[in-house]
C-alpha positions as CSV (number, residue, x, y, z in Angstrom):
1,X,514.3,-23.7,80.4
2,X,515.4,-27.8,80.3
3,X,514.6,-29.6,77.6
4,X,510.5,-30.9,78.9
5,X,510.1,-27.3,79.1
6,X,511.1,-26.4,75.4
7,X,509.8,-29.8,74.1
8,X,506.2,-28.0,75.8
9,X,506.6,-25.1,74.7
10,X,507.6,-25.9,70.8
11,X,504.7,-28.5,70.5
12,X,502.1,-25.4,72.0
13,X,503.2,-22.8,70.2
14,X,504.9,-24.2,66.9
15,X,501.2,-24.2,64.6
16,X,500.7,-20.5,65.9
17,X,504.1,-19.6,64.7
18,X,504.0,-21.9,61.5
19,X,500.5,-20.4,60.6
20,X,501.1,-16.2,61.1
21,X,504.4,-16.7,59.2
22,X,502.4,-19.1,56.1
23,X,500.1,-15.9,56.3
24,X,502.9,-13.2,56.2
25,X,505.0,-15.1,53.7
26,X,502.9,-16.8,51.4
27,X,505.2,-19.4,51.4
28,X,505.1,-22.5,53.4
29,X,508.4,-23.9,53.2
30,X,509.9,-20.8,53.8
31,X,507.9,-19.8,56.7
32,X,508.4,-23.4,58.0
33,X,512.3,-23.6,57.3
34,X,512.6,-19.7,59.6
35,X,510.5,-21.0,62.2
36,X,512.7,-23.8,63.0
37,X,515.5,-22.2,62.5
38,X,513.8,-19.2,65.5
39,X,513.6,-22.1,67.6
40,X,517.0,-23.5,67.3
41,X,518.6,-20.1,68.1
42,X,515.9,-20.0,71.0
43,X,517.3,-23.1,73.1
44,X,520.8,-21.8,72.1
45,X,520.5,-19.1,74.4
46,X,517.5,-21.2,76.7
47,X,519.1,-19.5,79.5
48,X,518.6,-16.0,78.6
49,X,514.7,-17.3,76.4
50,X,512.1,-15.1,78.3
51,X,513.8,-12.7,80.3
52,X,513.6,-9.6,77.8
53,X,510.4,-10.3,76.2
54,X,508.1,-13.8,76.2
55,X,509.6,-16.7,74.3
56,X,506.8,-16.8,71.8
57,X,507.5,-13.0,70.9
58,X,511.5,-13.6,70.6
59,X,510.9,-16.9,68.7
60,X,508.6,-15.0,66.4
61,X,510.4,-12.0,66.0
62,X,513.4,-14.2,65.2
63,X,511.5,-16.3,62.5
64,X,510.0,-13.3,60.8
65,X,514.1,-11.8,60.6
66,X,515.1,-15.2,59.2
67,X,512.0,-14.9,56.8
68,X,513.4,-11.8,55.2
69,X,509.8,-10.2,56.2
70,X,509.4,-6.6,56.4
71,X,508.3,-4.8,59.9
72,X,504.4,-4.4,60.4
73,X,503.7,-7.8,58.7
74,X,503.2,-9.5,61.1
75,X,500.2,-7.3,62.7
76,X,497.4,-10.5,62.1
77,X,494.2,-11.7,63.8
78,X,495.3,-14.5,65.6
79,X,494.2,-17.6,63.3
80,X,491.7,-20.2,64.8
81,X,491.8,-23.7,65.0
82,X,490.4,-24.4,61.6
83,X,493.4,-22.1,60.4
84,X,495.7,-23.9,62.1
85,X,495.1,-27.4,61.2
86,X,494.9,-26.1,57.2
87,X,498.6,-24.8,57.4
88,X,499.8,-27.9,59.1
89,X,498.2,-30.0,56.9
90,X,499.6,-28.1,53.2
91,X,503.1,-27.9,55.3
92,X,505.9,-29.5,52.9
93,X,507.1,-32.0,55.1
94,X,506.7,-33.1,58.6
95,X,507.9,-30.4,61.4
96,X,511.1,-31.3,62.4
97,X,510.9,-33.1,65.8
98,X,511.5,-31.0,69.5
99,X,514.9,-33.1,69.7
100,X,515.9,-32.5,66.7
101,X,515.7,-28.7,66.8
102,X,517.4,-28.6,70.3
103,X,520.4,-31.3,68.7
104,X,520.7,-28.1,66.0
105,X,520.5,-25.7,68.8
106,X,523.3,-27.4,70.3
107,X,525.3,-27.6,67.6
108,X,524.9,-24.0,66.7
109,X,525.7,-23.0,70.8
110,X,529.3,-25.6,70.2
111,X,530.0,-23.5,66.8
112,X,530.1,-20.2,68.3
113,X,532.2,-21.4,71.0
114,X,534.7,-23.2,69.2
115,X,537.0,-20.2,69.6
116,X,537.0,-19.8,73.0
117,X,536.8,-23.4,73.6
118,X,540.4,-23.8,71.3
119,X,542.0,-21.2,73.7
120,X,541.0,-22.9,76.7
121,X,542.2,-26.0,75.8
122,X,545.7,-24.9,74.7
123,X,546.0,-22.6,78.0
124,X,544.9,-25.7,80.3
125,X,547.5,-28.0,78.3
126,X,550.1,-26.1,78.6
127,X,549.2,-25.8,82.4
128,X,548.7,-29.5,82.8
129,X,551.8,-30.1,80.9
130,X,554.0,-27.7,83.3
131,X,552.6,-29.2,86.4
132,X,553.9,-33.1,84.8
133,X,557.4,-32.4,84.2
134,X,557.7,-30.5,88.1
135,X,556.1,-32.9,90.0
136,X,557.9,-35.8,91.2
137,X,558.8,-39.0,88.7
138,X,557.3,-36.4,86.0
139,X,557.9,-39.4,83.2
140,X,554.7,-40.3,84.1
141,X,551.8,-41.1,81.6
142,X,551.1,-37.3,81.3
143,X,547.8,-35.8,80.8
144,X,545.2,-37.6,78.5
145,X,544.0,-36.1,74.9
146,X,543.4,-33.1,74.6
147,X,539.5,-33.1,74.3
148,X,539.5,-34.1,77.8
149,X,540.4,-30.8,79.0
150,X,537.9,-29.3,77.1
151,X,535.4,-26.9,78.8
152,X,532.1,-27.4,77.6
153,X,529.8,-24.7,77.8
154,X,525.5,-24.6,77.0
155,X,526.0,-21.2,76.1
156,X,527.4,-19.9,73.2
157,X,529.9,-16.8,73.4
158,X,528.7,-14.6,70.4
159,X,531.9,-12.4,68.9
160,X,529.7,-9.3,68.5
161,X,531.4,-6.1,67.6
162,X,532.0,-3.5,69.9
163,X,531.9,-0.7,67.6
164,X,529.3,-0.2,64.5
165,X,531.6,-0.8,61.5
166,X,533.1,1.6,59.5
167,X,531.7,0.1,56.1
168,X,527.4,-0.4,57.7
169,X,525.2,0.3,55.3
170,X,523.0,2.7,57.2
171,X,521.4,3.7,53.9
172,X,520.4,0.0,52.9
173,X,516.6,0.5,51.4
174,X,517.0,3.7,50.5
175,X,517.2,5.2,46.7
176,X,520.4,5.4,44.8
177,X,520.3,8.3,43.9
178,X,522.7,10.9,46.2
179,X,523.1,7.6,48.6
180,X,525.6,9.6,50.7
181,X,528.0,6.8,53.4
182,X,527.5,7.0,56.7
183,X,529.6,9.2,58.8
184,X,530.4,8.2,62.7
185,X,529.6,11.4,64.8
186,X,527.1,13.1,62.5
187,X,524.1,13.9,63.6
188,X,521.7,13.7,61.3
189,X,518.3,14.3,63.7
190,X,520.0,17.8,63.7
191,X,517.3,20.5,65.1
192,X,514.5,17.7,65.6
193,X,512.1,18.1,68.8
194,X,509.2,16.0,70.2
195,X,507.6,18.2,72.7
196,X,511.0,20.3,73.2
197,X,513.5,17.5,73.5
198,X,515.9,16.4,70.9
199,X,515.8,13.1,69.6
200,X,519.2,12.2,70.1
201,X,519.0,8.5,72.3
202,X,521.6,9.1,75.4
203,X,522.8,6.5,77.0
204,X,524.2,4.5,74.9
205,X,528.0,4.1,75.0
206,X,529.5,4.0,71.3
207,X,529.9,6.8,68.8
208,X,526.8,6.9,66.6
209,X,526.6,6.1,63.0
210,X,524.6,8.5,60.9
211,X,523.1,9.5,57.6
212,X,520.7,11.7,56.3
213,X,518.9,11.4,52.5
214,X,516.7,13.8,50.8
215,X,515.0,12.9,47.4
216,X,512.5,14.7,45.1
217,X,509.8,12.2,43.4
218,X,509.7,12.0,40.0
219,X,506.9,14.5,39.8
220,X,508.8,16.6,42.0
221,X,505.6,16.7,44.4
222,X,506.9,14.7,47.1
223,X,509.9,15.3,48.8
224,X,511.2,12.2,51.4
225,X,514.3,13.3,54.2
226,X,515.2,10.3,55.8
227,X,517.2,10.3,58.6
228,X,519.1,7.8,60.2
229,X,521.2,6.8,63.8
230,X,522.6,3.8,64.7
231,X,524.4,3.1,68.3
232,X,525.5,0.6,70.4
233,X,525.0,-0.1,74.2
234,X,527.1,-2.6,76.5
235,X,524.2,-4.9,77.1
236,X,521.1,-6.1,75.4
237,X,519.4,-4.9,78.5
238,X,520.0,-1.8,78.8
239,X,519.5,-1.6,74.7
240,X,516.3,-2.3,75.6
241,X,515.6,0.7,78.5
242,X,517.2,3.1,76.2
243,X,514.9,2.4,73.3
244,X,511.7,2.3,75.5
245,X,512.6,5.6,77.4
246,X,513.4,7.1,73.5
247,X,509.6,5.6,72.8
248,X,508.0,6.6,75.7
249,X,508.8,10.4,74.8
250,X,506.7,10.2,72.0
251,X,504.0,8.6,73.7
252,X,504.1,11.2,76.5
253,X,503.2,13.8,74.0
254,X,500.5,12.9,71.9
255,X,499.6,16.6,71.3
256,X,501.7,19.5,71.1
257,X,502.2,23.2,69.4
258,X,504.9,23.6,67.1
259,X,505.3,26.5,64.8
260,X,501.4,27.8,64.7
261,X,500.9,24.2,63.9
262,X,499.6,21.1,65.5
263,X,501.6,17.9,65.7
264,X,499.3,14.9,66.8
265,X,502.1,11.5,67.4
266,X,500.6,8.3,67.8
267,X,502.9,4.8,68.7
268,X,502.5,1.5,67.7
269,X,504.7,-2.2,68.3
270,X,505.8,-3.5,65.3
271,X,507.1,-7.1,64.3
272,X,511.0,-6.4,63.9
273,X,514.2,-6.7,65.2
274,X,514.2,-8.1,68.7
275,X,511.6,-5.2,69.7
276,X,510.3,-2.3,67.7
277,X,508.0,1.1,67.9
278,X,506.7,2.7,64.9
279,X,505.6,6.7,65.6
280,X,503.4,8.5,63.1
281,X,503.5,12.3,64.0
282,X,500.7,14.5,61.5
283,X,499.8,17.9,61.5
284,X,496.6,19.8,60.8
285,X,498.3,22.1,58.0
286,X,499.7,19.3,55.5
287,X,503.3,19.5,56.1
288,X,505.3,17.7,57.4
289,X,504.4,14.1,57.9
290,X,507.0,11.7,60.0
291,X,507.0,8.3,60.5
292,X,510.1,7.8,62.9
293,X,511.1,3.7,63.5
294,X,512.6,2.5,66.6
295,X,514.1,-0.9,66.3
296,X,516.1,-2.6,69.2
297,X,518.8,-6.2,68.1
298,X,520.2,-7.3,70.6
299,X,522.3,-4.5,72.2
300,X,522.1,-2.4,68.9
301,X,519.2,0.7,68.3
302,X,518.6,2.5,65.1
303,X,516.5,5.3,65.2
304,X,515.4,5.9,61.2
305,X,513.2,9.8,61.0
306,X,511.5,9.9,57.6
307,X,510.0,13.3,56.9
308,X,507.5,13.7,54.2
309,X,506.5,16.5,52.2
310,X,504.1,17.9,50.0
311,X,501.7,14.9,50.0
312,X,499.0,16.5,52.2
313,X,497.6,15.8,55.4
314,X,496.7,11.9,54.7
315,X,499.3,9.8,54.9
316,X,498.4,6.6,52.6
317,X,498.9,3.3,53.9
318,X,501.1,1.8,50.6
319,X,503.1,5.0,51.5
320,X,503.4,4.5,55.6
321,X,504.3,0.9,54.4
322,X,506.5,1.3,51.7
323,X,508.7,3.6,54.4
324,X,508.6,0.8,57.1
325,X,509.9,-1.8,54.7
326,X,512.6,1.0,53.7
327,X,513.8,0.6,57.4
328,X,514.0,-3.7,56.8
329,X,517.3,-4.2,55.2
330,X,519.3,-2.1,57.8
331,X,517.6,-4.4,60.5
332,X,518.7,-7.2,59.1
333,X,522.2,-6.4,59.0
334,X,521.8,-5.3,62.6
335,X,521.6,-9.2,63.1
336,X,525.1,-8.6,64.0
337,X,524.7,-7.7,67.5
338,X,521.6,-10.4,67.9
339,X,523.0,-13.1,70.7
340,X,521.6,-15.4,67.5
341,X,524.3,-14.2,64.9
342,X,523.8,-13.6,61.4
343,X,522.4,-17.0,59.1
344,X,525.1,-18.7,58.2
């Protein structure tokens, strides 16, 4: 994508954007400060923009991370043209201009390769400087600053861990109380089927991070077990096969027989992370209810199972969404392995 193209594509998509995150937020400045902030990230990495999922999607998903919003809220009607000109009238200040979010784009892509950049330049000084003193009449002038043996690069090199960290906070969201730490290698979806098959991912290549929670409400009625695995692939691409395939199990069996009960699974997309699934699984005797989240950023995948008891068979909405904004905290650490990096 050159810069015509992005100019294009910010000036037809930027009230769209603006307007669903006014409507999610509530709060125009803020809605307005992620969205420009989604779109600088987006020409940082122009050359990757559109391969995974559309631009507007990525730019979205990005502003509605930057936003601090919680999965699901972004699920809207798309807003008319009457909608659409109110937002951009009550914005608090003009939209920052197409150049000026690539110039911040820019600068963002030089930031994250200032390391690499610094390395480069030493090695090809010390290279240059060798070649001087063996060539003939080496008292020439020598090489010229060193900025001019700089290699300048359009993309930036993100320094994304290779491993999940030792001190994640897989149980960000979750209660307080009997917050156990993660523990690499335990398997917490322990004995967990979806039409036979155990919902461990496969295929990814790092040792998983797990936990597992269980808490009683106060009215010891309802009993939550959430449990959570993180992992870590070698691309962003194939992050994104593995989580599909994981989906697409669920989606293959919307009906099965499990213990003289039946499980009926449905699957939704949800606004979060760089891509993510929400599965409902209910049963025609009460207990249990699951809601299991799939969220994909960048080459990261966190699978989060949250089994619900004793609140018979309907499953209210606060409750479906109080569990998917559980899940939003650990996402946005996960901004870690996003090509974007964390907000500075």
């Amino acid at each position: 994508m050159d810069a015509a193209e992005f100019d294009a594509f910010h000036a037809g998509s930027y009230p769209r954007l603006v307007t669903a995150l006014v409507d999610v937020t509530g709060d125009p400045d803020r809605a307005q400060r992620a969205v420009e902030e989604a779109y600088a990230r987006a020409w940082a990495r122009r050359r990757r923009l559109g391969r995974d999922v559309p631009a507007e999607l990525w730019v979205r998903d990005a502003a509605l991370r930057l936003s601090g919003t919680g999965p699901g809220d972004g699920n809207r009607a798309e807003a008319g043209l009457e909608d659409l000109e109110a937002t951009m009238a009550a914005l608090p200040r003009q939209p920052l201009p197409a150049a000026e979010i690539r110039r911040r784009g820019d600068a963002r892509a030089r930031a994250r390769a200032a390391g690499w950049t610094v390395v480069t330049s030493v090695a090809a000084v010390a290279v240059v400087a060798g070649l001087v003193l063996l060539a003939p009449g080496g008292a020439g002038a020598g090489p010229g600053p060193p900025e001019q043996l700089m290699i300048q690069e359009d993309e930036p090199f993100p320094d994304r861990p290779s491993s999940i960290p030792a001190d994640f906070d897989l149980a960000s969201g979750l209660s307080q109380i009997a917050r156990p730490s993660a523990e690499p290698g335990y398997d917490a979806l322990a004995g967990r089927l979806v039409c036979g098959r155990p919902y461990a991912l496969g295929g990814l290549t790092t040792e998983p991070l797990s936990v597992r929670v269980t808490s009683e409400g106060s009215d010891t009625v309802r009993v939550l077990a959430v449990a959570r695995e993180l992992d870590l692939s070698d691309a962003d691409r194939n992050a994104h096969g593995i989580a599909e395939r994981y989906v697409s199990r669920f989606s293959a069996c919307p009906e099965e027989e499990s213990d003289g009960m039946t499980v009926r699974t449905s699957v939704e997309r949800v606004w979060i992370g760089d891509e993510g699934w929400v599965v409902l699984r209910e049963v025609d005797r009460g207990d249990p209810l699951e809601i299991v989240q799939v969220v994909r950023v960048g080459s990261a995948v966190l699978v989060s199972s949250t089994t619900i008891s004793g609140v018979g068979t309907a499953l209210s909405p606060s409750l479906r969404r109080a569990q998917s904004y559980s899940v939003a905290p650990v996402v946005d650490q996960m901004c870690l392995w996003d090509e974007g990096g964390c907000p500075s």
